[in-house]
N, CA, C and O of each residue as an XYZ file, in Angstrom:
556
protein
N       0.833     -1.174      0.000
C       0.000      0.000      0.000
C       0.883      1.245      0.000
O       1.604      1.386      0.987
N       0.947      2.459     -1.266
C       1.325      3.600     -0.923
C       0.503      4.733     -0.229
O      -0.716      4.830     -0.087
N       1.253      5.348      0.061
C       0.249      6.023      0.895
C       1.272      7.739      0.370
O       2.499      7.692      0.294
N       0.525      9.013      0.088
C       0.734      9.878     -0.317
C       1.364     10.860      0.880
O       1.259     10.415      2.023
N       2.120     12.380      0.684
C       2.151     13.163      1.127
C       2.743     12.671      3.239
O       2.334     12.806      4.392
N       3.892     12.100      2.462
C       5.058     11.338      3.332
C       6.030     12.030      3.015
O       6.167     12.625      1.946
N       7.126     11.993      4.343
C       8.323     12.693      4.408
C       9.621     11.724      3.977
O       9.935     10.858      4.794
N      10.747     11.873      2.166
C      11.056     10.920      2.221
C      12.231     11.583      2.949
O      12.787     12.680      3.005
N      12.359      9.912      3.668
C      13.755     10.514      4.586
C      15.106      9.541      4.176
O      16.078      9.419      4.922
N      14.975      8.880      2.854
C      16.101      8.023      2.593
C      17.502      8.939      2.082
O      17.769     10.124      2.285
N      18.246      7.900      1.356
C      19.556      8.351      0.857
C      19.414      9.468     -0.335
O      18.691      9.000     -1.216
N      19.710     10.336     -0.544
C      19.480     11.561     -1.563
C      20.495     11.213     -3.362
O      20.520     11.745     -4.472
N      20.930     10.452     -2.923
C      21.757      9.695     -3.997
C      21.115      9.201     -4.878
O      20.093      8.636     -4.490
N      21.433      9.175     -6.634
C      20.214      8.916     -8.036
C      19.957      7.644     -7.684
O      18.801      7.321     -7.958
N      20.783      6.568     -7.039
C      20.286      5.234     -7.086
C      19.464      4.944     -6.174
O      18.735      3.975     -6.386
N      19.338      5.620     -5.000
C      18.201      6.023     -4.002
C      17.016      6.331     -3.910
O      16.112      5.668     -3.401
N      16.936      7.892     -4.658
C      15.815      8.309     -5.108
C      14.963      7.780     -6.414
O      13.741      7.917     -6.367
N      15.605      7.135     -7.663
C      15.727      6.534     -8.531
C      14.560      5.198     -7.895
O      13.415      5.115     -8.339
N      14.924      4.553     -7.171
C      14.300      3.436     -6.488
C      13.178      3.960     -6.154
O      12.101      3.834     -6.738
N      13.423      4.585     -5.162
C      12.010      5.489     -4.099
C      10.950      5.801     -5.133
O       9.756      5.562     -4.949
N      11.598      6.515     -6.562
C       9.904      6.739     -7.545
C       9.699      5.257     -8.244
O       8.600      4.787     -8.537
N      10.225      4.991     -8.330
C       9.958      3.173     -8.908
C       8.704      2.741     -7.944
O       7.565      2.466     -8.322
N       9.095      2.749     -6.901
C       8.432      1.705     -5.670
C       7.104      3.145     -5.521
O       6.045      2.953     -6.117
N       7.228      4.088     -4.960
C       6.476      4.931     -4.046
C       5.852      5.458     -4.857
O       4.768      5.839     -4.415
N       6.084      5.764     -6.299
C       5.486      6.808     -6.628
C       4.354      6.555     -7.480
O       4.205      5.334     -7.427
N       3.442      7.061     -8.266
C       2.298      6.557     -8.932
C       0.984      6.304     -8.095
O       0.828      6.848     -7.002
N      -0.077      5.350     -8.719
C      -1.428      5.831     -8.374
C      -0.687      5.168     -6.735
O       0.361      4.586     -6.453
N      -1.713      5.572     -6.065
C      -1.658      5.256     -4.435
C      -3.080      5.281     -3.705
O      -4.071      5.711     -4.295
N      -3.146      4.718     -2.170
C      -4.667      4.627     -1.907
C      -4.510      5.813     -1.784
O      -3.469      6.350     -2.164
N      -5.646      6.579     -1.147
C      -6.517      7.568     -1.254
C      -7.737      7.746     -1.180
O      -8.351      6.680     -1.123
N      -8.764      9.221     -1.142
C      -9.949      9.297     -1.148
C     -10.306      8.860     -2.513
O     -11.359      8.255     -2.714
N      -9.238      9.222     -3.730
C     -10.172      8.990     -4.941
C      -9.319      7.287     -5.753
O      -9.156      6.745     -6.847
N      -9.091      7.135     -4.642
C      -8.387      5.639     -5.612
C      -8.683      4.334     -4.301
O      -7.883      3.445     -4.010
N      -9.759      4.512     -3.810
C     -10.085      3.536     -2.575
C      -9.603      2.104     -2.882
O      -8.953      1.383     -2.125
N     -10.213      1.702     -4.639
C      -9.706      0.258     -4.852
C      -7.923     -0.102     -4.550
O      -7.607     -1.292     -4.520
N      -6.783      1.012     -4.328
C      -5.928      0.617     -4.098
C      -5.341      0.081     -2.597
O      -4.408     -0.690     -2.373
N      -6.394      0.899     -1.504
C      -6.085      0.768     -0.505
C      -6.299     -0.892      0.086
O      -6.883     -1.802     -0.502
N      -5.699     -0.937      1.285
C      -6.491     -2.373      1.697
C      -7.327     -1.722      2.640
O      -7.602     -0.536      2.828
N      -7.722     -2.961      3.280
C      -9.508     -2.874      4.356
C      -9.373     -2.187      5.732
O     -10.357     -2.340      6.455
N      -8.496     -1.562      6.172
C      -8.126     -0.654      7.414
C      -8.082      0.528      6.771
O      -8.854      1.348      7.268
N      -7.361      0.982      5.695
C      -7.020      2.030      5.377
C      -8.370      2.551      4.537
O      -8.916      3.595      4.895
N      -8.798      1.911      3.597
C     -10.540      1.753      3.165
C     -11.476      1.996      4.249
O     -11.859      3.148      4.453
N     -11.772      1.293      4.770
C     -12.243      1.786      6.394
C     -12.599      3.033      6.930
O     -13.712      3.559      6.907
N     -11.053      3.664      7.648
C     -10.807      4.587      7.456
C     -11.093      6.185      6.706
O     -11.669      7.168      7.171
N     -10.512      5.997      5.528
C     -10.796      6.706      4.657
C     -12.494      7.250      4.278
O     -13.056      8.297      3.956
N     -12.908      5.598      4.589
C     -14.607      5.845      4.195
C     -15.066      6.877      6.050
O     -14.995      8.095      5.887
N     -15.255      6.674      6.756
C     -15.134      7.099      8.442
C     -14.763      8.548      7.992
O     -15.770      9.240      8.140
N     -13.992      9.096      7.630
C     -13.657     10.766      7.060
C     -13.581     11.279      6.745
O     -12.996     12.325      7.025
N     -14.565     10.696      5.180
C     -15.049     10.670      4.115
C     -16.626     11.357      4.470
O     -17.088     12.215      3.718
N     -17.302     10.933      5.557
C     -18.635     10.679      5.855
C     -18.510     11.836      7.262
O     -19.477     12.405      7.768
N     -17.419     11.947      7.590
C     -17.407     13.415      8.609
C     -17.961     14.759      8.218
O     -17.590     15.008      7.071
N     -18.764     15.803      8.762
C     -18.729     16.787      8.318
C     -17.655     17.630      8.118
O     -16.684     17.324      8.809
N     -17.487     18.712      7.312
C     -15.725     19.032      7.089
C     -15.104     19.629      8.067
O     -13.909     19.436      8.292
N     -16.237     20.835      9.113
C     -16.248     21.098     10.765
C     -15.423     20.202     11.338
O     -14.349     20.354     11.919
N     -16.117     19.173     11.080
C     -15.180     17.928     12.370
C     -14.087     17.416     11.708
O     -13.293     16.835     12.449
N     -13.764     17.458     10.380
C     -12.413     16.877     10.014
C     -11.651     17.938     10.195
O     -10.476     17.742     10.506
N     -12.102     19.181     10.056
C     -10.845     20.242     10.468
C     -10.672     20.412     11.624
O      -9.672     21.107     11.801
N     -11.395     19.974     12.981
C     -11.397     19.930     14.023
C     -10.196     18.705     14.331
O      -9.501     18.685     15.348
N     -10.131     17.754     13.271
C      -9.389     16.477     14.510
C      -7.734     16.780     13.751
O      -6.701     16.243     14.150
N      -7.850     18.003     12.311
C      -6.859     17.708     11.664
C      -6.099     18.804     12.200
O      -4.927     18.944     11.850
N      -6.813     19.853     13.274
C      -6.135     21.287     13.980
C      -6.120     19.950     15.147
O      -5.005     20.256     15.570
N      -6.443     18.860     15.892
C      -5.776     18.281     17.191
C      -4.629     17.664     16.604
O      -3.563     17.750     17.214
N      -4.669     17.189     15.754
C      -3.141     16.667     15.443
C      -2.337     17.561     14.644
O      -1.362     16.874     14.342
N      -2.237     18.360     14.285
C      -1.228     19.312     13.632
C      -0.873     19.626     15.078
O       0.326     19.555     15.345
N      -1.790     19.994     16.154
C      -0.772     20.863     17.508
C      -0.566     19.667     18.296
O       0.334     20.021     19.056
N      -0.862     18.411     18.594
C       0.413     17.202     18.906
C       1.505     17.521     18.328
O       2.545     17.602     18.983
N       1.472     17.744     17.077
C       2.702     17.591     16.525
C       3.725     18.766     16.829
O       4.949     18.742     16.959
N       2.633     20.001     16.912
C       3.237     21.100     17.694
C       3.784     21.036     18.956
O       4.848     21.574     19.258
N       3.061     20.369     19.732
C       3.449     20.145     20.903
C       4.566     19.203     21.116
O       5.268     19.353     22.116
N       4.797     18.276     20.305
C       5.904     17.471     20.199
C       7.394     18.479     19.712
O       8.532     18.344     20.162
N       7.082     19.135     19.026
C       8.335     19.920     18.679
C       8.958     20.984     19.728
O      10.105     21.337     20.002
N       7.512     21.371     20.243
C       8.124     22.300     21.401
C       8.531     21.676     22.472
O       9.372     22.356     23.060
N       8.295     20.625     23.016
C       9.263     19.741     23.790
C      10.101     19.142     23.286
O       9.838     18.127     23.931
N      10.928     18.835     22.675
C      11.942     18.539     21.710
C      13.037     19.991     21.975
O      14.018     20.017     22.718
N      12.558     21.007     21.205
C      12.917     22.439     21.745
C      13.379     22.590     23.259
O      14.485     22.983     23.629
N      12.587     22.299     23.857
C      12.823     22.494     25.420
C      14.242     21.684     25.755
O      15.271     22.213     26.175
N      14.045     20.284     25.469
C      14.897     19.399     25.742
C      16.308     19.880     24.935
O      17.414     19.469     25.288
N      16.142     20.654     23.991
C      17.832     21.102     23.437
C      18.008     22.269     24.132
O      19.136     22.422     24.602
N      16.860     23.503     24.409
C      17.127     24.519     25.217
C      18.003     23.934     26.550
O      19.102     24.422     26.811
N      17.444     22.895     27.331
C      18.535     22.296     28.740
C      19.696     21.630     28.289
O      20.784     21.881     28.807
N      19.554     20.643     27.193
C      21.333     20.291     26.799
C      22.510     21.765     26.294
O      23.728     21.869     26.439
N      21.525     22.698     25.699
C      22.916     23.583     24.987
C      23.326     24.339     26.680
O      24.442     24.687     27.066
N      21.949     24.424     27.470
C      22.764     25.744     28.733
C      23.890     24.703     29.537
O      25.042     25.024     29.826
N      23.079     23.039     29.887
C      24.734     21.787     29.966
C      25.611     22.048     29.404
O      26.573     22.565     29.972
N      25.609     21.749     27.881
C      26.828     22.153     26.940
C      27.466     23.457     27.808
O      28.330     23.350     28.678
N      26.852     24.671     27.375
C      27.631     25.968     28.135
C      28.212     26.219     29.430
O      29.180     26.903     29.760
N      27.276     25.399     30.193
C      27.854     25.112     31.875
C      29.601     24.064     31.633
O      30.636     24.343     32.238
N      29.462     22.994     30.691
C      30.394     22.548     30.580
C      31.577     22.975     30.174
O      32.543     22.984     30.937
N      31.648     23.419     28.797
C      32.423     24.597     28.872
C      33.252     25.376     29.614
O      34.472     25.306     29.763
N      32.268     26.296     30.164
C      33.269     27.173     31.319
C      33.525     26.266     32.167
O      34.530     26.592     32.800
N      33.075     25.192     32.529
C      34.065     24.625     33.525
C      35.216     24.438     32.996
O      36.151     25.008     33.559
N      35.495     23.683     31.894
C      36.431     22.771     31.151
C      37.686     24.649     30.762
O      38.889     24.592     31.019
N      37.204     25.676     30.318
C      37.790     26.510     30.339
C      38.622     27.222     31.540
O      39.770     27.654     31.644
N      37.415     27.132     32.454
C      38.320     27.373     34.129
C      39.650     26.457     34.187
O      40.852     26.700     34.289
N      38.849     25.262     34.072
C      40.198     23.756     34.630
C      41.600     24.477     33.548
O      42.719     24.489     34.060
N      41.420     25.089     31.972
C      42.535     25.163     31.381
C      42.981     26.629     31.631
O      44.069     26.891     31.119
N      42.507     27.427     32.162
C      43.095     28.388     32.607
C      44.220     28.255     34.102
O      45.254     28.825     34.450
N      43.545     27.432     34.545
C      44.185     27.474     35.980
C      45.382     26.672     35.565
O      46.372     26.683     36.297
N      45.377     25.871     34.284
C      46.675     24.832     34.402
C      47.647     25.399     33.770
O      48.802     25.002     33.922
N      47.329     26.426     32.955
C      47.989     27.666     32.246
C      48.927     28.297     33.251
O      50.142     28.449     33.376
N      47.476     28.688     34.119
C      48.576     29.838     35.216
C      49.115     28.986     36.233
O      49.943     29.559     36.941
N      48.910     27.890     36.491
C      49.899     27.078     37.653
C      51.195     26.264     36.717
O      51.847     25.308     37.137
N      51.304     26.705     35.810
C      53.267     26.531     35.304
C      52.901     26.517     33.886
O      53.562     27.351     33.268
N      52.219     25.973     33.276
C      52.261     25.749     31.871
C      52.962     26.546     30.745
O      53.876     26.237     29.981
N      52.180     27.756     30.908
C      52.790     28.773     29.807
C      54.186     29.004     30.233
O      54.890     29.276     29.260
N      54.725     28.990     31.176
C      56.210     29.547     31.994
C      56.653     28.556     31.645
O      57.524     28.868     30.833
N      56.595     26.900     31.788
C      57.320     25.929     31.081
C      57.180     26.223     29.957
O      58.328     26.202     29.514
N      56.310     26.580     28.916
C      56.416     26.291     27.515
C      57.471     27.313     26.785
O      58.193     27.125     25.806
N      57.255     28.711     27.799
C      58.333     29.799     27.374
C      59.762     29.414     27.604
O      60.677     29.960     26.988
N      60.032     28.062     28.877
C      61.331     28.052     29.197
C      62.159     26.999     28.351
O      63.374     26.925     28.165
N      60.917     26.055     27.811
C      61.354     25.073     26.733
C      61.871     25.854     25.230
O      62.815     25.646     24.468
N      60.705     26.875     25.247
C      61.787     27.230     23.920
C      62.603     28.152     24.461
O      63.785     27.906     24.219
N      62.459     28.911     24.964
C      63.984     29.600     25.618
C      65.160     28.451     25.187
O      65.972     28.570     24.269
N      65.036     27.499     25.960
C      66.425     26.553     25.723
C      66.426     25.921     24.173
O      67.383     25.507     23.519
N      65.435     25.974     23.927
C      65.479     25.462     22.603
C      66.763     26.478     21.214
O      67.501     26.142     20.287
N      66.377     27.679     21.842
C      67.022     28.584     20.849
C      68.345     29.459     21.662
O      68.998     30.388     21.186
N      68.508     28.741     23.222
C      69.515     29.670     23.766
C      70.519     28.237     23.808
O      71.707     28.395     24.088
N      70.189     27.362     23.628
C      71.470     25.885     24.272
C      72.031     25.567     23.333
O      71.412     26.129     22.429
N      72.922     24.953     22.851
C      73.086     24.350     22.258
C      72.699     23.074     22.265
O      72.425     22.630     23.379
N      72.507     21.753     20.606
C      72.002     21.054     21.475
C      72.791     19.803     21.825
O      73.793     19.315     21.304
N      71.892     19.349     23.076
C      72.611     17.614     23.425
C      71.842     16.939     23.768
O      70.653     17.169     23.989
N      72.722     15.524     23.905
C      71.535     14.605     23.858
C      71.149     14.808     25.063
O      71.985     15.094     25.920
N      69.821     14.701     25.364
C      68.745     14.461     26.521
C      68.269     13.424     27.355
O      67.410     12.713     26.833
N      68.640     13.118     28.651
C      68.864     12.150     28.954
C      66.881     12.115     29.753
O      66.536     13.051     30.474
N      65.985     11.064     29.473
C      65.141     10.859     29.703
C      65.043     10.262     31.480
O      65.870      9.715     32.211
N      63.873     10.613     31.637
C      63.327     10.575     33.372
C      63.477      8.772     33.216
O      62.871      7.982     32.492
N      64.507      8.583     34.191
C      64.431      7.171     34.788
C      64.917      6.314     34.601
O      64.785      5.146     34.968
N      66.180      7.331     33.382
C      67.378      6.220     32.964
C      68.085      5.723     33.691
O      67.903      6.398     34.704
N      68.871      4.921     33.955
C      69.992      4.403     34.559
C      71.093      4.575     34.136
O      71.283      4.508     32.921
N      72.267      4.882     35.136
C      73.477      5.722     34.713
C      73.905      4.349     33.627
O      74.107      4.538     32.427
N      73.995      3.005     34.260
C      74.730      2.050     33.361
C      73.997      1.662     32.266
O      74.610      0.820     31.609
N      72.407      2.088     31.603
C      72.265      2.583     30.339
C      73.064      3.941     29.594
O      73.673      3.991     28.525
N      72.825      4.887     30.505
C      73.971      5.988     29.984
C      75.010      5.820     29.212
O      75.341      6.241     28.103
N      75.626      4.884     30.277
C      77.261      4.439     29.928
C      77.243      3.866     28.774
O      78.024      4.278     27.916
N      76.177      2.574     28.427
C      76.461      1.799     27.026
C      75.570      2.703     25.982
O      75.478      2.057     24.938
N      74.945      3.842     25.886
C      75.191      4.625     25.281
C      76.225      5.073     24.752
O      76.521      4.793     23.591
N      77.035      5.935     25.601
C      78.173      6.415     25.515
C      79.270      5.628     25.167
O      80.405      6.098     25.092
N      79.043      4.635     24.981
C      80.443      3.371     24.815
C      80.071      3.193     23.251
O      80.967      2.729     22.546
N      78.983      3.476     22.709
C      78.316      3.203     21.563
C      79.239      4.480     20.541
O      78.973      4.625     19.348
């Protein structure tokens, strides 16, 4: 059963969409093509067909504002993650400021300081052992 005036939400790619009018597109059920529908959707259709138009615009303004109402809570729920997001943030900005000003930038100035005032040599790494040193140096 197709069914009309659907949101397509597949791949946007020609072999995608290409498919999607193959399959989806053409006659479909409906008010004026009932023989395509099956017996729920026939049903149906006949049920709101036989409404006065008062009451079909009545049930079709309750579900347009569900749907409203669904979006504006949706809304809400990103309004509280982005002010999280922002709370997170400045924390995460505090934590890198403070690690800045408790040595960071002063080491990074003193590394290149030596970088461009020393000459260079080799660098002996945290935790060597002098008698690695040595067979270095024997090398």
């Amino acid at each position: 059963m197709r069914s009309r005036n659907q949101d397509y939400k597949g791949a946007r790619d020609y072999e995608a969409l290409n498919n999607f009018t193959k399959v989806n597109l053409g006659p479909s059920c409906g008010p004026e093509r009932l023989e395509l529908c099956d017996e729920m959707r026939r049903k149906q259709i006949e049920e709101l067909l036989a409404l006065p138009m008062s009451e079909l615009k009545y049930k079709i303004k309750r579900k347009e504002d569900q749907i409203a109402a669904a979006e504006k809570e949706l809304k809400g729920f990103i309004a509280k993650l982005e002010k999280k997001y922002d709370e997170a943030v400045q924390v995460q900005e505090k934590k890198q400021k403070a690690i800045k000003q408790g040595g960071l930038n002063i080491m990074k100035a003193v590394q290149a300081y030596n970088r461009r005032a020393k000459p260079k040599k080799p660098e002996r790494s945290r935790g060597t052992s002098s008698a690695h040193s040595r067979d270095e140096a024997e090398l």
